[in-house]
C-alpha positions as CSV (number, residue, x, y, z in Angstrom):
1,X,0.0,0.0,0.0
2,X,1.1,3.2,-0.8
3,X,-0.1,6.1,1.4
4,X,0.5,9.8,0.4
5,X,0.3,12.8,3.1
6,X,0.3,16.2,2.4
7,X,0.5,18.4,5.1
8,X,0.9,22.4,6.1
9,X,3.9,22.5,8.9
10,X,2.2,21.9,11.9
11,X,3.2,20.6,15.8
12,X,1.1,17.7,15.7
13,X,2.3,15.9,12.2
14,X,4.9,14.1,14.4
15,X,1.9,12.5,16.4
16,X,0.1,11.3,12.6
17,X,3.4,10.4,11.0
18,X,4.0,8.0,14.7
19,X,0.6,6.4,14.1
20,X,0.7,5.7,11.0
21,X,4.1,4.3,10.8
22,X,2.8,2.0,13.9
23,X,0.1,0.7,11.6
24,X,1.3,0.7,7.9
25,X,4.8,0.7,8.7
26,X,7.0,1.5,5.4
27,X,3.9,2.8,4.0
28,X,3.7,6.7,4.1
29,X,5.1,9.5,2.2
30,X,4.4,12.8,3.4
31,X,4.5,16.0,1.6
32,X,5.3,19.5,3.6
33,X,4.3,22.5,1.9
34,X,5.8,25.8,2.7
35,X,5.5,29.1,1.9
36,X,8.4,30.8,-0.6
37,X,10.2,32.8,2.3
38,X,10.5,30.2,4.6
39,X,13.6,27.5,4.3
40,X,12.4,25.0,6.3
41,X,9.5,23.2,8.8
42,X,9.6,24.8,12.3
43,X,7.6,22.1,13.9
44,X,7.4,18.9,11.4
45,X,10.8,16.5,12.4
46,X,12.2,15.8,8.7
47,X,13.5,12.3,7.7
48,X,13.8,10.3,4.7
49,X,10.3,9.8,4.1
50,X,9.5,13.8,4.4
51,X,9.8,16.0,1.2
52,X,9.5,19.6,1.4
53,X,7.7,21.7,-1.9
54,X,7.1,25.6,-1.8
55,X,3.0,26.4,-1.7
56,X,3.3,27.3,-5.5
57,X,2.3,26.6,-9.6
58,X,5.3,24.2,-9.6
59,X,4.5,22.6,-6.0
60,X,0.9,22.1,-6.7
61,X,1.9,20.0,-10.0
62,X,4.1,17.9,-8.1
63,X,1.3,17.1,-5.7
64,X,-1.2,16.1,-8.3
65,X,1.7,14.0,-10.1
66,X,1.8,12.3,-6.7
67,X,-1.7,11.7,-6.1
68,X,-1.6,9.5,-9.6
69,X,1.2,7.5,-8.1
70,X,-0.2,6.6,-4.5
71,X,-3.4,4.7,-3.4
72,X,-4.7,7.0,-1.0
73,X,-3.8,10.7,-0.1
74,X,-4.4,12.0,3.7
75,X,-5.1,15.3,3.6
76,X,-4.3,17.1,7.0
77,X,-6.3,19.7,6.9
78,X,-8.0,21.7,4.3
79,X,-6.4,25.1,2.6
80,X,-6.9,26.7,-0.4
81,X,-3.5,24.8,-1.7
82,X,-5.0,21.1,-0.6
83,X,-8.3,22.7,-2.4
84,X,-6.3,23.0,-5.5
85,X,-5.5,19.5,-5.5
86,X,-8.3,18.0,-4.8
87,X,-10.1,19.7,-7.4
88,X,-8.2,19.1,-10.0
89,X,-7.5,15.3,-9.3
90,X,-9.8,13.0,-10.8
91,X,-10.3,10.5,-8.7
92,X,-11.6,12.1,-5.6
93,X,-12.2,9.0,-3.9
94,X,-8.9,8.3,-3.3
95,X,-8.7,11.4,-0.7
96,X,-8.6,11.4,3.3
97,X,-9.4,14.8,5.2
98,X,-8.8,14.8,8.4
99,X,-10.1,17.5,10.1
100,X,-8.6,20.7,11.9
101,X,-11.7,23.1,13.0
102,X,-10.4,26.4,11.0
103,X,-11.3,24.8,7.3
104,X,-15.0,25.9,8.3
105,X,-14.6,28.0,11.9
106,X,-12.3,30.7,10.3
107,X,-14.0,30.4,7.3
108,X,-16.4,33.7,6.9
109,X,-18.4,31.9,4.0
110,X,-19.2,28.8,6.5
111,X,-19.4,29.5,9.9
112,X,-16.9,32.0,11.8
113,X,-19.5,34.3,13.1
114,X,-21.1,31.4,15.4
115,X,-18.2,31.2,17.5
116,X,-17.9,34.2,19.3
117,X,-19.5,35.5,22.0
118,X,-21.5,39.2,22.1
119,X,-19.1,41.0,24.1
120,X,-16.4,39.7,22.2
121,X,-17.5,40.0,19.0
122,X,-18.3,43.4,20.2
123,X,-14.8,44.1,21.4
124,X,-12.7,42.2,19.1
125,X,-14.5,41.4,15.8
126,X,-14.9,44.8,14.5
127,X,-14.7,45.0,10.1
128,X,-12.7,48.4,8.9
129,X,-13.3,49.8,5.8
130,X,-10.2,48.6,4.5
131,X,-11.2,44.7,4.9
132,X,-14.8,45.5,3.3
133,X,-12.2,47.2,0.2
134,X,-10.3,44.3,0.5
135,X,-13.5,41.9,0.9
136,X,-14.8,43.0,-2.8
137,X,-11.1,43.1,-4.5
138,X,-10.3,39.5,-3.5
139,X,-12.6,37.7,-5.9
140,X,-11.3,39.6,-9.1
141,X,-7.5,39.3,-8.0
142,X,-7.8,35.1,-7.5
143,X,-10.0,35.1,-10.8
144,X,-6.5,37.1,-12.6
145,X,-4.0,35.6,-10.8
146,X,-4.8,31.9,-10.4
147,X,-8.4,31.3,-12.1
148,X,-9.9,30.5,-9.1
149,X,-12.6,31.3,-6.8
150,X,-11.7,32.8,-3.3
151,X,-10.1,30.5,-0.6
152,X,-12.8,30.4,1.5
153,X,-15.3,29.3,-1.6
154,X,-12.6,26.8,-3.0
155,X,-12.3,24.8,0.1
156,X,-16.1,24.5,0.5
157,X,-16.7,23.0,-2.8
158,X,-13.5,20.9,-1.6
159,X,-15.0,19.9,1.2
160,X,-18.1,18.8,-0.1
161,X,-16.7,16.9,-3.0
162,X,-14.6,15.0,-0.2
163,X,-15.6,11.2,0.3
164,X,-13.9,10.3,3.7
165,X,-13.6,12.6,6.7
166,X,-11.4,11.9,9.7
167,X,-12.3,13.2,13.0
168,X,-12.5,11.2,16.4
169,X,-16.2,12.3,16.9
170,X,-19.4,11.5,14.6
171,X,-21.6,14.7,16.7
172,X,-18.6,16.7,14.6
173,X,-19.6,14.8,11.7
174,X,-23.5,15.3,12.2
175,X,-23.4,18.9,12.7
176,X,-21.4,20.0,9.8
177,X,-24.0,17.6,7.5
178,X,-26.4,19.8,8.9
179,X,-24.8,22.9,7.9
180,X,-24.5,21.4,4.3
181,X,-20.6,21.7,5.0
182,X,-20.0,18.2,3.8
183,X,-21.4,15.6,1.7
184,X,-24.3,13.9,3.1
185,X,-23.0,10.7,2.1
186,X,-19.7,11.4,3.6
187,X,-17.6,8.7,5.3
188,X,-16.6,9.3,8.4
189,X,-13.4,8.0,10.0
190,X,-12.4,7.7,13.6
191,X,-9.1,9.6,14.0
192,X,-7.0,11.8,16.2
193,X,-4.0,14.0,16.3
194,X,-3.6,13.1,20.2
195,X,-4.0,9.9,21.3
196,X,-3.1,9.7,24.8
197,X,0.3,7.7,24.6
198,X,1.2,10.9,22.6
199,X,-0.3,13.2,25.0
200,X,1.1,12.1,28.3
201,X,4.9,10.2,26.8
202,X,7.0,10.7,29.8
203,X,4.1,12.7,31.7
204,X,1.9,8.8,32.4
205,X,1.2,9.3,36.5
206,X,1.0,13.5,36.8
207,X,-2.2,14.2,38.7
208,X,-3.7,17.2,39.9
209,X,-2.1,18.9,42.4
210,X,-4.0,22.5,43.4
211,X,-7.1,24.4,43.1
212,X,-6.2,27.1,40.7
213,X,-8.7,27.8,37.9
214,X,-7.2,27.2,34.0
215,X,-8.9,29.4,30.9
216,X,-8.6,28.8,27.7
217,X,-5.8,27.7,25.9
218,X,-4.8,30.5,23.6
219,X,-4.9,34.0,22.4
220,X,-7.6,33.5,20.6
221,X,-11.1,35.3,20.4
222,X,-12.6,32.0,19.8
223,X,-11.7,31.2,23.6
224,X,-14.7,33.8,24.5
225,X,-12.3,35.0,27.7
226,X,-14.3,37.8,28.1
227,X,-17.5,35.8,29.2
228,X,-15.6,33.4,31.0
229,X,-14.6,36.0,32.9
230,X,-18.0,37.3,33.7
231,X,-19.2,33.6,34.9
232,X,-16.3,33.4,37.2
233,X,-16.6,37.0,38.5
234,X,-19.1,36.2,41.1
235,X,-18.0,32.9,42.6
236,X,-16.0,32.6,45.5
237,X,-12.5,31.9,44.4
238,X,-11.0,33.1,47.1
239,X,-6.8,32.8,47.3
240,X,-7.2,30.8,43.9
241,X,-4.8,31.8,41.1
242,X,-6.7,32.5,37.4
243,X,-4.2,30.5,34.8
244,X,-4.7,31.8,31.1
245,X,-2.0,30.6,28.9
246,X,-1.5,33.4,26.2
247,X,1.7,32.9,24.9
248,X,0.0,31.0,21.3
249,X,-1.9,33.5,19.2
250,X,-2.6,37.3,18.7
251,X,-0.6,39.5,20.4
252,X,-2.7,42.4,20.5
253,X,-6.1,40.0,21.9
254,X,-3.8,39.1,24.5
255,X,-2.9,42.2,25.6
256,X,-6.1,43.3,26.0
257,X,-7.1,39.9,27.8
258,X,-4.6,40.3,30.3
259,X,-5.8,44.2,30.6
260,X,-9.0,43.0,31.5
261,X,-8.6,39.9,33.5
262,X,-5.9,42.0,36.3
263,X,-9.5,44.5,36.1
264,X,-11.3,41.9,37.2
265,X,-9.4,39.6,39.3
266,X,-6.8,42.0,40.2
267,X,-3.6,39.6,41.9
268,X,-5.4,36.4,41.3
269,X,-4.7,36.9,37.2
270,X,-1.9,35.3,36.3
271,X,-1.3,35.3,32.1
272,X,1.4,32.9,30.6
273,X,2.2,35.3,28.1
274,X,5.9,33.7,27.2
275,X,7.0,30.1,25.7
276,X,8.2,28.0,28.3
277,X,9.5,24.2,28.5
278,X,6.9,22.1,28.2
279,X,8.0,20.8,31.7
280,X,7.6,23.5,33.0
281,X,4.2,24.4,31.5
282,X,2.9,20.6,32.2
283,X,3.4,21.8,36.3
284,X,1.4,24.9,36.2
285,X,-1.5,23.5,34.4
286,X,-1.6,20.4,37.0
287,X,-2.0,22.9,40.0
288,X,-5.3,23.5,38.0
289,X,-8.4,21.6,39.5
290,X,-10.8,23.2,37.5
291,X,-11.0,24.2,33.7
292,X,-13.2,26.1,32.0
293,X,-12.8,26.0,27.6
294,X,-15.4,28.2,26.7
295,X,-15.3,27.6,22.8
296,X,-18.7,27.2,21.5
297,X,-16.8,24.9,18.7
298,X,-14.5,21.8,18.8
299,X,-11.1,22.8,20.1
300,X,-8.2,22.7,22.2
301,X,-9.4,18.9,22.0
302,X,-5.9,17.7,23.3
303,X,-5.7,20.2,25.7
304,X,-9.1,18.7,27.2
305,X,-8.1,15.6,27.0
306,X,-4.6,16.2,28.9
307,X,-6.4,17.7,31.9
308,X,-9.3,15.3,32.2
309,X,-6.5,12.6,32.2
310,X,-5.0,14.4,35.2
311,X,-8.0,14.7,37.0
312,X,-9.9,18.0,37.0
313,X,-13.4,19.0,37.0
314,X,-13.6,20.7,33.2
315,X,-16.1,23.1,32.3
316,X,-17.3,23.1,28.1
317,X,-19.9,25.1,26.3
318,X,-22.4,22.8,25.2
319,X,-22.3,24.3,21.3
320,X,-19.5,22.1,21.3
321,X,-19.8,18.8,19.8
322,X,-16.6,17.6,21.8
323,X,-19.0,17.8,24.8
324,X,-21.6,15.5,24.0
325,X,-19.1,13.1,22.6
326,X,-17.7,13.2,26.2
327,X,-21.0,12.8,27.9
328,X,-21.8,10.1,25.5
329,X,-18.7,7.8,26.6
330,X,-19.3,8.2,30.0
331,X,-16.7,10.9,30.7
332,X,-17.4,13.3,33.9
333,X,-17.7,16.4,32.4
334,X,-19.8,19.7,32.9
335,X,-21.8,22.3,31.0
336,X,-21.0,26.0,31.2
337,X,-24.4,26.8,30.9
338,X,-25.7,25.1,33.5
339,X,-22.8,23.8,36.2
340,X,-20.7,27.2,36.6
341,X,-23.1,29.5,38.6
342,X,-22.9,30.7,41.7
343,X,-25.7,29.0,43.3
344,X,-24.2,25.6,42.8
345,X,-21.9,24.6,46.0
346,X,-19.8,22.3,43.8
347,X,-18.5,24.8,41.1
348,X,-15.5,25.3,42.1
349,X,-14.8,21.6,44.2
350,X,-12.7,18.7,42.5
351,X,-13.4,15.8,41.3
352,X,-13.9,12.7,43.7
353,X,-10.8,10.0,43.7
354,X,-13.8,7.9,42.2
355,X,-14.8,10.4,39.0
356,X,-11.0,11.1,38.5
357,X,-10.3,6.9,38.2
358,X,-13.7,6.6,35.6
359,X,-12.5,9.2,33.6
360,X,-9.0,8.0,33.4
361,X,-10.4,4.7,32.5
362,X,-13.1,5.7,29.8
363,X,-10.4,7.9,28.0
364,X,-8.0,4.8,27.7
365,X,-11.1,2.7,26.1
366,X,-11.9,5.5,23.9
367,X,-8.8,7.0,22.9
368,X,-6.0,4.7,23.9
369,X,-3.7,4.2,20.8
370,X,-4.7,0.7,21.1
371,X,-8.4,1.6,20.0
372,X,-7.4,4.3,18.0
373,X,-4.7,1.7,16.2
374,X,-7.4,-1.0,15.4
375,X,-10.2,1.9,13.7
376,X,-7.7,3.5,12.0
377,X,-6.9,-0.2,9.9
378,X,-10.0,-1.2,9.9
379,X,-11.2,2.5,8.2
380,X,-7.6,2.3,5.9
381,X,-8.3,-1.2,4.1
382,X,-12.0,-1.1,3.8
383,X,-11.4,1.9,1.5
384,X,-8.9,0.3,-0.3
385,X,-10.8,-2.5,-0.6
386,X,-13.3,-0.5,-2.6
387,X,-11.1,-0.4,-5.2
């Protein structure tokens, strides 16, 4: 079998390329696309079976010679480069998406504006008159300069002209269907990025060790900081630090996050605004018994995942689909909506010895590497058995 990846330079192709190798060792070839000013991947760990191409006419040819030569192509993630390529392949069958979030949730033509709450959006999300300018110029400039439709429009007719879609949760699956992002008759794959061997290599028996209060993950707007902030205002927290890692994203949002958060919780804010050792990260985030990701899409999944493993008592909004998938394994877990209030004597208290041990136990069932090995051959060779 001959297995193709092509891939943006991302932190967590190491992970895929690991997997795979485990299952279909010898197997995969994997395609790193770059942009023209930059030399080399600053996260991907070349070796023999990496190639590197520039994200251009003469890179996108190559691809598409490749495709012809290999079984099946994994694409990880969806740009307006994979777009390209999957358009102007003929066999269409023969692709894998696996799925990041931003193909749609950054996407303004599918379903960005869904994602952010009203007194973000309100801060943050404001449209100059230079982007409308710019909104109206972009279709004519890609219609010059490359005969194509806009980015945004040319991975939406990618993405429903897609066959297989890998994600590790079918509510992800049945939402976008409903949002006519994807083909209804759309195969979906069980897959992830972090399985926990991954997640936790060399980190296996760190628990929870404090009460501080984690929020978010990054400087993002899609966080919704600002109305997490407002649900935690009136509980009791007491001596409790307020973690919110800051260091991975827009400079500018974080700026103004920490402005507000030191507003609001005065000393008790404490921002990670710097990169730091991932030691050294991994031991603030375990003082951390509660955690509150108040995305209102699937993100931050391994992020979720790491401190559910460790033991706290994680907050999620319920517009995200990770949530139910949670609930629907078995997994301890709590709405936004309706846990985190003040009139609810357990907010802020940790989990039991008894929920930490279930949880630890359902997330090895669900997405041990074990599990996640035996779906993803099963998924691989009944496609290419189809053919």
């Amino acid at each position: 079998m001959k297995l193709l990846h092509i891939t943006t330079d991302e932190k967590f192709i190491d992970s895929i390329y690991w997997q795979f190798n485990e299952v279909f060792e010898g197997q995969n070839k994997f395609i790193v696309f770059l942009d023209n000013n930059v030399p080399s991947p600053k996260y991907v760990t070349l070796n023999n079976n990496f190639i590197t191409i520039k994200k251009d006419k003469n890179g996108l040819e190559y691809c598409l010679e490749k495709v012809v030569e290999n079984d099946l192509v994994i694409l990880h993630g969806l740009n307006y480069f994979q777009s390209q390529i999957v358009l102007q392949s003929k066999n269409r069958d023969k692709f894998i998406w696996f799925f990041w979030g931003g193909e749609f949730y950054d996407n303004p033509k599918a379903i960005q504006n869904e994602i952010l709450g009203i007194k973000t959006k309100s801060q943050f999300s404001k449209t100059s008159l230079f982007h409308k300018i710019k909104t109206y110029i972009r279709p004519v400039f890609y219609h010059l300069k490359h005969a194509t439709k806009t980015p945004e429009l040319m991975i939406l007719e990618a993405a429903r002209n897609l066959k297989h879609f890998g994600v590790i949760h079918k509510e992800e699956v049945d939402f976008l269907k409903k949002r006519n992002l994807l083909s209804q008759n759309v195969n979906h794959l069980t897959m992830t990025y972090y399985p926990l061997e991954f997640i936790f290599k060399g980190i296996e028996n760190m628990k929870i060790q404090g009460d501080n209060i984690l929020v978010g993950n990054s400087a993002s707007m899609s966080n919704n900081h600002l109305e997490a902030f407002d649900l935690l205002e009136p509980l009791q927290i007491n001596e409790r630090k307020i973690i919110v890692p800051l260091s991975y994203g827009n400079k500018e949002y974080a700026q103004s996050i920490c402005k507000e958060g030191r507003h609001v919780f005065g000393k008790n804010f404490e921002p990670l605004l710097n990169f730091m050792p991932l030691e050294k990260y991994n031991i603030i985030i375990s003082q951390c018994s509660i955690v509150i990701m108040n995305h209102y899409r699937q993100q931050s999944v391994g992020n979720i995942v790491a401190m559910i493993w460790m033991g706290s008592r994680v907050y999620l909004d319920e517009r995200n689909t990770f949530y139910h998938y949670l609930k629907r394994i078995g997994v301890v877990v709590f709405s936004i909506k309706n846990d985190l209030h003040r009139s609810s004597e357990i907010a802020l208290v940790g989990l039991s010895q008894s929920e930490k041990n279930l949880n630890r136990e359902l997330l090895k069932m669900n997405i041990g590497f074990d599990i996640i090995k035996r779906q993803l051959y099963k998924n691989i060779t009944e496609i290419i058995n189809e053919y």
